[in-house]
N, C-alpha and C positions, 0 to 999 in steps of 0.2 A: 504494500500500500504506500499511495504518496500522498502527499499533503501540499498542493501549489498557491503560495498565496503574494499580491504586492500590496506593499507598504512602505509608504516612506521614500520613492523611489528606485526602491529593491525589490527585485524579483525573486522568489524564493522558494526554493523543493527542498521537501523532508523528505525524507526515506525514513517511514516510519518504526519500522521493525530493527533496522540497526541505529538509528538515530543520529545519520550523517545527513548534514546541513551544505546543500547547494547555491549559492549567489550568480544565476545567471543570465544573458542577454535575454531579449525581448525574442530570438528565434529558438533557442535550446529551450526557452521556458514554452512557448506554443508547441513545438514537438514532443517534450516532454506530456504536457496534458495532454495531444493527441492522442499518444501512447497509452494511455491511462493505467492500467496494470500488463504481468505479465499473462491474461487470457485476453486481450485486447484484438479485436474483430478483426483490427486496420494492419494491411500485410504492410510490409515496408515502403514497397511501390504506391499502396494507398496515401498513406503519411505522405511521402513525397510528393507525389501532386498536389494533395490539399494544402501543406506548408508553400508550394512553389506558388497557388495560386494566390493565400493567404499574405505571401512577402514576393512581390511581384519583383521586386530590385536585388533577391536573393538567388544564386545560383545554384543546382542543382548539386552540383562539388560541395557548395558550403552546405549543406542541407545533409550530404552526403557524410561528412567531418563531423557532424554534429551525432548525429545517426551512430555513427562509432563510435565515439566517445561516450555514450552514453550506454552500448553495449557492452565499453570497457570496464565503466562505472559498474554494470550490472556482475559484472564478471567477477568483481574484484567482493559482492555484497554491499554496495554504498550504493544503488538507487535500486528498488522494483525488487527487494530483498524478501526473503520469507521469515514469516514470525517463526523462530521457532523453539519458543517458550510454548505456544499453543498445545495443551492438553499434557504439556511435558514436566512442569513445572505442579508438585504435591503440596498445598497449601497447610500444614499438619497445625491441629487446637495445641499442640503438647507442645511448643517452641518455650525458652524460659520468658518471664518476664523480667522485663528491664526496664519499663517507668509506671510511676505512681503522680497521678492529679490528684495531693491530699486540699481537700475541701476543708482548711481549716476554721470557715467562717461561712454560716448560713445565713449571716447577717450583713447588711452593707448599710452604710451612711449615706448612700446614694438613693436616687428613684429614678432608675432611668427607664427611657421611656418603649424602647425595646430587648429590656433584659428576660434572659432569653429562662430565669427562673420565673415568669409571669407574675413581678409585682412584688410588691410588699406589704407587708403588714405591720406596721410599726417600722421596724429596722430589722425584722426578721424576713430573708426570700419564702414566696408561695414555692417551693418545691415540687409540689403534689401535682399529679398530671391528671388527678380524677377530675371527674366533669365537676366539681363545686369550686370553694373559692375559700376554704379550710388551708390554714398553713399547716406544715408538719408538726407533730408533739418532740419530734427528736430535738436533742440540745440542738443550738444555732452554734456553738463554740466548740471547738476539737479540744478534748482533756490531753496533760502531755501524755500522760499513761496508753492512751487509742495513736496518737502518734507516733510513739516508740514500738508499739508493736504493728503500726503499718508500718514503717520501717524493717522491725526485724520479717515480718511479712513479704516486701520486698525480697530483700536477703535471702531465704528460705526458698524461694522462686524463680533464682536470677539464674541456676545452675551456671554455668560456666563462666556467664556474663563478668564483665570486671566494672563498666561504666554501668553506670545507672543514675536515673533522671528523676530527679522527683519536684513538680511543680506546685508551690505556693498558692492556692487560688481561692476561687471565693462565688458569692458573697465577696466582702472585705477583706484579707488576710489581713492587715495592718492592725483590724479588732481585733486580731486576738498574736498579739506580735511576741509579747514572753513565750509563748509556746511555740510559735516559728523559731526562734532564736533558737530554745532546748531542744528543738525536734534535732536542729542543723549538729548540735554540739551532741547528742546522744550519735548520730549518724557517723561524725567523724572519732569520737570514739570506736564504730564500728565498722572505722576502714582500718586502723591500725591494727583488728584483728580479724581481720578477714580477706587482705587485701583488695577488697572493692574497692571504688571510687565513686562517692557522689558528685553529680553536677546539679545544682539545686538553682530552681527560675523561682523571680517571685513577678504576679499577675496581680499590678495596682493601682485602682482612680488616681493615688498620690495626694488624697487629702491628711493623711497623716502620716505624711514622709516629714522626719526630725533630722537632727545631728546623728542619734543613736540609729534610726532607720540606714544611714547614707551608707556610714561607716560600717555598720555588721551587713549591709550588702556588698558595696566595694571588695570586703576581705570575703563573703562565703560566697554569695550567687554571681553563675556563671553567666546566668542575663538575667534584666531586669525588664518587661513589660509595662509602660506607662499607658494608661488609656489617655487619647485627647480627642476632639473629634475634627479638629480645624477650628473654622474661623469663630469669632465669640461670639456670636449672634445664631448658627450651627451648635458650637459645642451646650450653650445654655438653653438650647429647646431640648435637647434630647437628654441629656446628663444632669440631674437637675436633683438640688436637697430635699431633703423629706420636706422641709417646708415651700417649698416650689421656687426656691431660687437657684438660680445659675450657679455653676461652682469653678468658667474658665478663669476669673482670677486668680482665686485660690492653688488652683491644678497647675496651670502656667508657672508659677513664682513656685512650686516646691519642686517640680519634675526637672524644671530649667538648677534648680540648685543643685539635684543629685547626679544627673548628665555630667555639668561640670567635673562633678568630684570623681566621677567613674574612669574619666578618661579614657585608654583606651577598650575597657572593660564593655561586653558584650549589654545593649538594651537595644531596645526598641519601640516606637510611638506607636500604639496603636489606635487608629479609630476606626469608627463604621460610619459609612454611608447610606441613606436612604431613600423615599421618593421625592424627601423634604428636601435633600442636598445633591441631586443629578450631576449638580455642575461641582462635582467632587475635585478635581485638579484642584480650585481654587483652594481647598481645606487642604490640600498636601503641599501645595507649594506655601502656603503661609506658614501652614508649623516647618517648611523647613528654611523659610525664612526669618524663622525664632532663633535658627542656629542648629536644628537637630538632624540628625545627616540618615539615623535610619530608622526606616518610617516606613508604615504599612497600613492599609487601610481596605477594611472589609468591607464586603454586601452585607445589610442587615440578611438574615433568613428567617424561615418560619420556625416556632419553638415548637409547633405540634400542639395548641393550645387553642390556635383557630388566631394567632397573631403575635403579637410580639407583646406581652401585659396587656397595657390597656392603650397600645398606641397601632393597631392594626393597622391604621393608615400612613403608616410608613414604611410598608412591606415593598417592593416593587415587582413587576408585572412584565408579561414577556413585549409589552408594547413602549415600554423602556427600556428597550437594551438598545434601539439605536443610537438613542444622545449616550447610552453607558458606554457603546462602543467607540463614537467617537471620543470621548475624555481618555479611554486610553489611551489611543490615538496620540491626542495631543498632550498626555504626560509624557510617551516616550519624545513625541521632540524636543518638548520642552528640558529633558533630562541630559538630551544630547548638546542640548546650546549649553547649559549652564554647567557641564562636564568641562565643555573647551573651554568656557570660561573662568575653570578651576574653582567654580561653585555647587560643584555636582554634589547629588544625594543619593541613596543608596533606597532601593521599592523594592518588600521584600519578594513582591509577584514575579518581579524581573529579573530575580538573580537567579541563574543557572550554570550550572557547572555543565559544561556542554562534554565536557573530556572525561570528568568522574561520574560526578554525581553520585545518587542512591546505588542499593545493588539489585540485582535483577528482583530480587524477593520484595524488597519493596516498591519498588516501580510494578510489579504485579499487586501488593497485596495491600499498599498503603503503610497508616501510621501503626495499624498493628491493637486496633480497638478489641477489646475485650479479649484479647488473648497474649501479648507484646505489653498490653498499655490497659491502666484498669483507673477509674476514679475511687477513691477514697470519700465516703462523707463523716460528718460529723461525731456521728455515733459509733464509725467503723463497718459500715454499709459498703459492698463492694458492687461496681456499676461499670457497664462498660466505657463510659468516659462522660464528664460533669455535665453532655448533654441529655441525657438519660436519666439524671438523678432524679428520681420521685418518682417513677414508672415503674410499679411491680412487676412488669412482664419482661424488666429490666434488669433485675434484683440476682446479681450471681452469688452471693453470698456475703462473708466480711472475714476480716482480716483476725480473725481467730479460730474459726472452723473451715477457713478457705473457699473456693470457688465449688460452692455445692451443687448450680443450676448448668451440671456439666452440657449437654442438648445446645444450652443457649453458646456458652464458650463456642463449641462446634459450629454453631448455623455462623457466627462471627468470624470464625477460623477459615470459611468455605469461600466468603465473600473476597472478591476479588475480579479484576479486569476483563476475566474469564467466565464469572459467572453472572456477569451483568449482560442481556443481551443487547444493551442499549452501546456497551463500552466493546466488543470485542471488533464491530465495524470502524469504530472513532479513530481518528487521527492522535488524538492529544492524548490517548490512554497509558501510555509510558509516563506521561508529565504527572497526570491527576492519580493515576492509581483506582481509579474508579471513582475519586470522590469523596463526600463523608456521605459515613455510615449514619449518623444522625440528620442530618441536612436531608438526606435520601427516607429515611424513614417520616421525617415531619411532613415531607411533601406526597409521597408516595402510599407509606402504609406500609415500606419494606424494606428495611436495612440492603437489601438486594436490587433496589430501585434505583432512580438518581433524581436529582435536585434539576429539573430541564434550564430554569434561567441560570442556577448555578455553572450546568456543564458551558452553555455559552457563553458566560462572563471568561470562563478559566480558559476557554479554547482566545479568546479574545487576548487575554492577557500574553496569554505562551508567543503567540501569534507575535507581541509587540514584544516580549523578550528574547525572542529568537531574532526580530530584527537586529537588536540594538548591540546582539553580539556579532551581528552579522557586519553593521557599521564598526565597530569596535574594529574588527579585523582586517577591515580595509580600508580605515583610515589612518 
């Protein structure tokens, strides 16, 4: 399979199955889509006429040079190549685990207005996925005791594994910061006798980032996640205090504090976009006209609730994707002036390792949900990741009697680029992995589904990161 697309003034073929990337003229690129695969109706002599008629000032010799080179290409596996991971590749439930989402806060200080736990109740998230409007009875706060044993839970799972990843998340983590701190410090006790290695993320509004916050992050987490959402007028409709006030000045002046002090240390900006904010460029080039250099910025999606809280109308629609398309468009040029100009930022959509990258098992199989990668909640509730939490049909067990709802591990274990029949045709299936498994289930009804404006945003983006390596290399 190939993938032909322009952009940017770039003509561009994928070869999807090995994932060599072509930059060529305006005639290699029409023979090549002639050609369209290798069961392609059109003999050689066909191509030729129609390309001869098609490029009237093009010679049959030049037509002819092309022709070969393209057969050379094929020869060698770089264009018109065979998948051949297809049905070859055993997705197994029994892989160790190697990261933990511990939910150490059911609580947040925020109300935002497509938090994807449907709302608040006080400063405790609605978790519950049942049809009411009941919060959970479980603590909102992780005890250290439930996090030293997701910890040693980890450990006990990781079998071979030596890195392990354990994220900070919420709700707030910041509520409940002494026990972030002992979960980190019980942990690194227990790489000196196990030889593991944690890399510990912390995911936070940055309303109560302090001196003490800066510092025990700088020295233990390997990145730091800041929510912003762009411009102040954006970030204050949607991220908003329990009392209904904006919180980008606040957020602004502590996130900008801890940046500085990280230096080169790994964070990231993250915000979301919605129907409210279309013209999303503008929210990324501001914040990283704040100074922040790496910055990412999401689709709102469905939480599987029938909307996002109580802000459904900022979901978007598949009659949005063309002003969404074009913003991407015009992030990557805008990326590309302001690169020559030695002002460049860093979109985490755009970065791709076109020579490494993932390894085949995850470019098949994803981030590794419910089997790889489990969420932790409060109580010690184990879940395939914190977008699932409060969903009983979700429920694998917890982190003292282990993963009991073995069937589900399994159906999670199966999914993959393979078994989605939406993803085995697709072009961008090596980039997405099939997608998220939640995203897919909120919209679908099936973990084995896909998220449809989802798949087109992410084929959109690839689309503009594949260019920008493409310029990159030729300039």
């Amino acid at each position: 399979m190939i993938h032909c697309f322009k952009l940017c003034g770039y003509n561009i073929v994928l070869d999807v199955a090995s994932g060599s990337i072509h930059s060529v003229d305006n005639l290699a690129y029409d023979i090549i889509k002639k050609q369209g695969d290798r069961s392609s109706a059109f003999s050689r002599d066909e191509v030729i006429r129609q390309i001869s008629a098609a490029h009237p000032g093009v010679s049959e010799d030049d037509i002819i040079e092309v022709l070969d080179d393209i057969e050379m290409l094929r020869s060698r596996g770089k264009l018109f190549s065979d998948d051949i991971y297809d049905n070859t590749v055993n997705i197994k439930c029994d892989v160790p685990l190697s990261a933990l989402c511990l939910n150490v806060s059911h609580a947040c200080n925020m109300s935002c207005a497509y938090c994807f736990a449907g709302g608040a109740e006080g400063q405790v998230l609605c978790y519950s996925k049942e049809k009411h409007n009941t919060c959970p009875s479980a603590p909102p706060l992780m005890s250290l005791e439930t996090g030293k044993q997701a910890i040693d839970f980890l450990v006990s799972h990781s079998g071979d594994r030596i890195n392990l990843d354990v994220d900070f998340f919420g709700g707030e983590p910041l509520l409940n910061w002494d026990v972030v701190k002992d979960i980190v410090r019980y942990a690194r006790e227990i790489e000196r006798n196990t030889g593991k290695k944690f890399r510990f993320t912390l995911t936070t509004n940055g309303l109560l980032i302090d001196d003490d916050v800066i510092n025990f992050t700088n020295n233990q987490m390997k990145n730091v996640v800041l929510s912003l959402d762009g411009r102040p007028e954006v970030h204050d409709a949607m991220r908003k205090l329990p009392n209904g006030d904006g919180s980008y000045s606040d957020v602004v002046s502590k996130i900008t504090k801890l940046v500085e002090a990280r230096r080169s240390k790994g964070y990231y900006i993250r915000g979301t976009y919605t129907r409210g904010n279309k013209d999303f460029v503008n929210d990324i080039l501001h914040i990283a006209d704040l100074g922040f250099k790496e910055l990412s910025m999401e689709p709102v999606v469905p939480d599987g609730q029938g909307g996002q809280g109580d802000g459904s109308s900022v979901l978007l629609s598949a009659d949005d994707l063309p002003e969404l398309f074009k913003q991407y468009e015009m992030l990557a040029v805008e990326m590309q002036r302001r690169e020559k100009l030695g002002t460049g930022f860093s979109f985490y959509h755009y970065n791709l390792d076109l020579t490494g990258g993932p390894c085949v098992h995850k470019r098949i199989a994803g981030c590794g949900v419910g089997t790889e990668y489990m969420a932790v909640t409060p109580s010690g509730e184990l879940y395939p990741c914190h977008q699932f939490i409060g969903d009983p049909k979700f429920l694998l067990g917890d982190i003292w009697r282990g993963v009991e709802n073995g069937s589900l591990r399994d159906e999670f274990s199966k999914c993959s680029i393979y078994s989605r029949k939406e993803c085995r045709d697709c072009w961008v299936r090596f980039y997405c992995s099939g997608g998220c498994a939640a995203n897919a289930y909120n919209a679908s009804g099936s973990i084995s589904g896909v998220y449809e404006i989802g798949c087109e945003l992410f084929k959109k983006r690839i689309e503009c990161a594949i260019m920008l390596q493409v310029a990159m290399e030729l300039s």
